[in-house]
N, C-alpha and C positions, 0 to 999 in steps of 0.2 A: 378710401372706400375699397371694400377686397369681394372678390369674386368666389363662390364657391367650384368645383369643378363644371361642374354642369351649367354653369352660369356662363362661366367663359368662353366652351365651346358653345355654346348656343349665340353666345354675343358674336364670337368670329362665324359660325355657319360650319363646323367643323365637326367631324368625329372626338371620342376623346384620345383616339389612339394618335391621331395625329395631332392636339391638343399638347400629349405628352413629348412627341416627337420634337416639338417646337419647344420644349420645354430643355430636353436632352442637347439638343443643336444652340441652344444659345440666345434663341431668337424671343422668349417669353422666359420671365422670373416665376417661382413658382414658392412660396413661404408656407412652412410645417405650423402645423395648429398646435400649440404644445399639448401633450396628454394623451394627442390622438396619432391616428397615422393621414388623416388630412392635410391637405395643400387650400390652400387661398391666392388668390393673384388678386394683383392690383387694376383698380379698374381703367385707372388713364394709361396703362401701359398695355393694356389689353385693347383699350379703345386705337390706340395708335398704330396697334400691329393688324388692327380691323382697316383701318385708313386704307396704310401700306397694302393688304391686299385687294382693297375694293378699286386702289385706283392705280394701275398697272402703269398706265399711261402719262399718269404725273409723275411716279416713282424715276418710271423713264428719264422724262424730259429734267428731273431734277439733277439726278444720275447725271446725265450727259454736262451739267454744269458746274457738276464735281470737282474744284481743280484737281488736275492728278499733275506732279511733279517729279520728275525723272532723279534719282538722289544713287550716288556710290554710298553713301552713311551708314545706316541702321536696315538692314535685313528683319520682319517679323515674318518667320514663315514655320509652320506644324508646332506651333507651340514654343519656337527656340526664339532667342533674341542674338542676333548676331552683328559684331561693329565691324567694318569692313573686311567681313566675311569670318572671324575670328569671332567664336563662342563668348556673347559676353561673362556667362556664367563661370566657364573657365576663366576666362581673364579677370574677374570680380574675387578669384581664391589669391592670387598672389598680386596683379601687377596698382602701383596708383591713380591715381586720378590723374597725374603728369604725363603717367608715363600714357595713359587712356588720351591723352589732348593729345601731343606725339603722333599715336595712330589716326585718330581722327581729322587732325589739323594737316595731317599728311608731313609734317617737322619734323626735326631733328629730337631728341629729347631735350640737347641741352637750350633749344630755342624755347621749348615748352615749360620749362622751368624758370631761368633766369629772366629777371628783366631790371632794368635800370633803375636807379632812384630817381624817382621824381618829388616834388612835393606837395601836400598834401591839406589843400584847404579844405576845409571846415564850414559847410553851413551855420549860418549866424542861430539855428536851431536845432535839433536834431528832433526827429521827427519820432513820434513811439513807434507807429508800426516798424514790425521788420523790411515788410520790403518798402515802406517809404524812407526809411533808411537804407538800404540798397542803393534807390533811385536818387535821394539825395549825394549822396557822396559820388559815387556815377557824374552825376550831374554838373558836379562843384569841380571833377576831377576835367569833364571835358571841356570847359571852358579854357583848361590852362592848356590842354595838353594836343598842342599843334602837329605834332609828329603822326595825330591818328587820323588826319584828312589822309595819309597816303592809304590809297586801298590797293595798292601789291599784297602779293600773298605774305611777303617777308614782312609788309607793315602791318597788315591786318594781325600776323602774330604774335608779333612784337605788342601790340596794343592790345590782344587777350592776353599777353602772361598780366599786364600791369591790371585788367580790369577783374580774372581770374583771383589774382590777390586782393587786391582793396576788396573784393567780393566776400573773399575768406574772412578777411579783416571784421568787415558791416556783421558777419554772421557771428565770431568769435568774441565780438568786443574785444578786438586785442587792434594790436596796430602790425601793419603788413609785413609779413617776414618772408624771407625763399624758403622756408622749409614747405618741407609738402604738406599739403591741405589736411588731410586727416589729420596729422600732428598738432598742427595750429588750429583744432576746432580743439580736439582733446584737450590741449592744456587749457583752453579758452571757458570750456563747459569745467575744469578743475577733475576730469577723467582720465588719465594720460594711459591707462590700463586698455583704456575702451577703443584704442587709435585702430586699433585692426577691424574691428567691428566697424566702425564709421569710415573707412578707407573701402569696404567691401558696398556699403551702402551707394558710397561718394559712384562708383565707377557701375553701379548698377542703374544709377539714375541719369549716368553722361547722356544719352541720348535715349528716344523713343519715337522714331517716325517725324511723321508730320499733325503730332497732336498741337491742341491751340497756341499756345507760346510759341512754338517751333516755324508754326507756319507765318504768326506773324512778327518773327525775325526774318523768316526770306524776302516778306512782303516789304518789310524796311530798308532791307539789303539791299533788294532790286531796282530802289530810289536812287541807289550811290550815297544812301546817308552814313554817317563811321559807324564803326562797332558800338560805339559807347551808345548812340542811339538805337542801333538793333537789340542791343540787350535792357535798353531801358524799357523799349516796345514790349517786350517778350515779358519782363516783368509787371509790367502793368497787365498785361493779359493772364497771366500765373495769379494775379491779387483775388482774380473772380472765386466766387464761392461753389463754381463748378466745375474747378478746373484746382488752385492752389489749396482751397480750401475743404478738399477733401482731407488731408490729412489730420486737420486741426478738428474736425469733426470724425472721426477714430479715435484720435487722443482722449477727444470730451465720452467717446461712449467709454472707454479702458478705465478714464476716470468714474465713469457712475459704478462700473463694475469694483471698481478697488474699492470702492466705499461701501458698496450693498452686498457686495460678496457671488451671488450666482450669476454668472454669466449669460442662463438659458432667459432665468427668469429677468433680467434686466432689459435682454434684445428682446424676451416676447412681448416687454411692457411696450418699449416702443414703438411695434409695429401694431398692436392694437391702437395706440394713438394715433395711427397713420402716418406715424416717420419714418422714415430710412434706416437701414440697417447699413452704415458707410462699412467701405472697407472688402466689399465681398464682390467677385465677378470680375470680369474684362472681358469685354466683345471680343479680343484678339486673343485670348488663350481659353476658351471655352473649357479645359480641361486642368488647367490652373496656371497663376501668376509664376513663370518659372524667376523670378525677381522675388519673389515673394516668400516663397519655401528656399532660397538662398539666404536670403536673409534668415528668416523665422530659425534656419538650421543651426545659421554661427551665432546667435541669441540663443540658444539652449547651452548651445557649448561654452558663450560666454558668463551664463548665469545660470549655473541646472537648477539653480533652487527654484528660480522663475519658471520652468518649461511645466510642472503639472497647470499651473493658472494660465500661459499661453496655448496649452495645447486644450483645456477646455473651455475657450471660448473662439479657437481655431474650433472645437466642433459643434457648439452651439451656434455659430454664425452663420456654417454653413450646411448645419441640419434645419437651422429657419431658410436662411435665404436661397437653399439648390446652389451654392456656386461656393467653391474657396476661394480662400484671402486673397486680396490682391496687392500691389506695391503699396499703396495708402497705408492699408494696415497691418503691415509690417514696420514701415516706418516707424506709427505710432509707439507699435509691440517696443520696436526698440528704444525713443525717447522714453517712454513710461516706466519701462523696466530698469534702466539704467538712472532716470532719473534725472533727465535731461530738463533744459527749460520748456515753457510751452511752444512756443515757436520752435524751436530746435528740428523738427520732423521737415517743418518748410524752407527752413536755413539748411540744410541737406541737398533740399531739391534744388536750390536755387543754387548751391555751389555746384555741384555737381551737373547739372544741367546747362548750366553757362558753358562747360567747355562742349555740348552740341548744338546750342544754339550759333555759336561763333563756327563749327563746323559747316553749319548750316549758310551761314551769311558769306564763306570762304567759296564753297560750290556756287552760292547764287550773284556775287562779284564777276566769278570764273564765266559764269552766261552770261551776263552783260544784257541779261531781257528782263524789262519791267512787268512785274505780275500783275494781268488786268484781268480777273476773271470777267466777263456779262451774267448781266440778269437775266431770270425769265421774268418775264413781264406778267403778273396776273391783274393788276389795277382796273378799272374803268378805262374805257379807251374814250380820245378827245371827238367828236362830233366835226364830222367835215363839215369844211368851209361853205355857205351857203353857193360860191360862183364853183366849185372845184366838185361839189356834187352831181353826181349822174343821172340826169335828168332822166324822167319819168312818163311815158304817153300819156297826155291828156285824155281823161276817159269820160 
């Protein structure tokens, strides 16, 4: 259900000037009426931001229960994304995914590269999904592989080069090589042209804060469980459809577009049915996905024939939705344009991601403190005990 202007600021108690304000700041979605120069917003996302200001006092005490986590990792600050203190954007023009685990992993390069042959069983099935094939193989690998109870830093690395790979492997349907990750995706997807494009992807997706997967591979870490289990955690939480499955729902809108042809008119269809428009916005760069115009950039240069059809639904998306493209849908941009499998957008994240998650789990080893956040309690409260209650004057 969508709100006209005047609907919305009257539901929040609001001017519309500040209405807009909240619109420019980040803080409210605001979608174009095609034909007109109208906005509509959403009514649950309007109701929620009514919440947030009616109840100060919860906001507080919820706030206050927020874990915050102390991290050298991932810097997000004015729009930039930065890996221990180095421009990811920069570092996303030349350097790889190895050389990205290195900085991040605090290693030598050639530690972040190399790893041992081990061998390599096999679940008695292999599972369709991508990442239950991830977690499978993961799985089948930790049972053999004794060397990953040592949680030193020297073993925890040692035991990301080996999961870093068979991870490339799950993703490439290839079987595990030392060459570097973007390599062995390219030949894997039968693109070997496209390794520079997918190597820029790979080191733009290494880390991102403490979004859902990330936090809980600390939360696994801080048990003393191995890696193999902090990454299997993180993937399972990556599976949700509001977290990994944002990308695969991009790919599906590229796809309705490559079949129906306009852009405008495809996103206006589904936001009249009251869908989403995936792919547009990020609370954390209000001003755009600087991940995202990195990408979308070396996709033009890699295919100019594609850039008029990406650049006009880079402006249909974000003349509906008030926000540019975000990582999700660049991704897409890229599997779709090149011609990637469907999953391929997720097999990106998940390669590339493993080597912050294991960053992640290396710092939270390093504290040796189990993550226990507390609840606030809103429930029904229990009814004292009839002898422990405080008696009453008889009247």
């Amino acid at each position: 259900m969508f709100l006209t202007t005047r609907e919305a600021a009257a539901r929040l108690g609001i001017k519309l000037d500040t209405l807009y304000a909240y619109v420019s700041r980040g803080r409210l979605r605001s979608v174009a009426v095609p034909g007109t120069r109208q906005r509509r917003y959403r009514a649950d996302e309007v109701e929620a931001l009514r919440e947030a200001a009616t109840l100060p006092a919860r906001a507080a005490e919820t706030a206050g229960l927020t874990p915050v986590i102390a991290s050298s990792i991932c810097l997000i600050e004015e729009g930039r994304l930065h890996y221990r203190g180095q421009d990811a954007i920069a570092l996303a023009a030349t350097a790889s995914l190895e050389e990205v685990a290195a900085l991040l992993w605090q290693a030598p390069l050639a530690d972040a590269i190399e790893a041992m042959p081990m061998p390599r069983p096999e679940p008695a099935a292999q599972p369709h999904g991508l990442i239950e094939r991830c977690v499978a193989r993961l799985a089948a690998l930790a049972d053999t592989d004794l060397p990953a109870l040592d949680l030193s830093r020297s073993g925890v690395v040692r035991t990301g080069r080996v999961i870093l790979r068979e991870l490339v492997a799950a993703v490439a349907g290839s079987t595990a090589s030392s060459d570097p990750a973007d390599r062995q995706l390219a030949a894997g997807w039968g693109l070997p042209d496209a390794a520079d494009l997918l190597r820029r992807c790979l080191v733009l997706l290494a880390d991102h804060e403490l979004n859902a997967s990330t936090y809980v591979a600390r939360c696994v870490a801080s048990t003393g469980a191995t890696p193999y289990a902090v990454v299997i955690a993180a993937l399972a939480a990556l599976s949700g459809r509001r977290h990994g499955g944002a990308s695969a729902r991009a790919e599906a809108l590229l796809r309705d577009i490559a079949r129906e042809g306009e852009p405008l008119t495809v996103m206006a269809a589904r936001l009249a049915r009251g869908e989403e428009l995936p792919g547009f916005g990020h609370f954390l760069y209000p001003s755009g996905d600087p991940r995202a115009t990195a990408i979308l950039d070396a996709i033009r240069k890699q295919a100019p024939d594609a850039a008029p059809a990406i650049d006009a639904a880079v402006a249909a998306g974000t003349r509906l939705s008030g926000h540019p493209p975000n990582v999700d849908f660049a991704l897409a941009v890229a599997t779709t344009t090149l011609g990637l499998p469907a999953d391929a957008a997720l097999g990106l994240f998940v390669v590339g991601r493993t080597v912050g998650w294991l960053a992640h789990a290396l710092e939270q080893y390093d504290h040796a403190a189990l993550i226990r956040p507390r609840a606030r309690y809103v429930g029904p409260r229990p009814t004292p005990a009839q002898g422990s209650a405080r008696s009453e004057p008889r009247r």
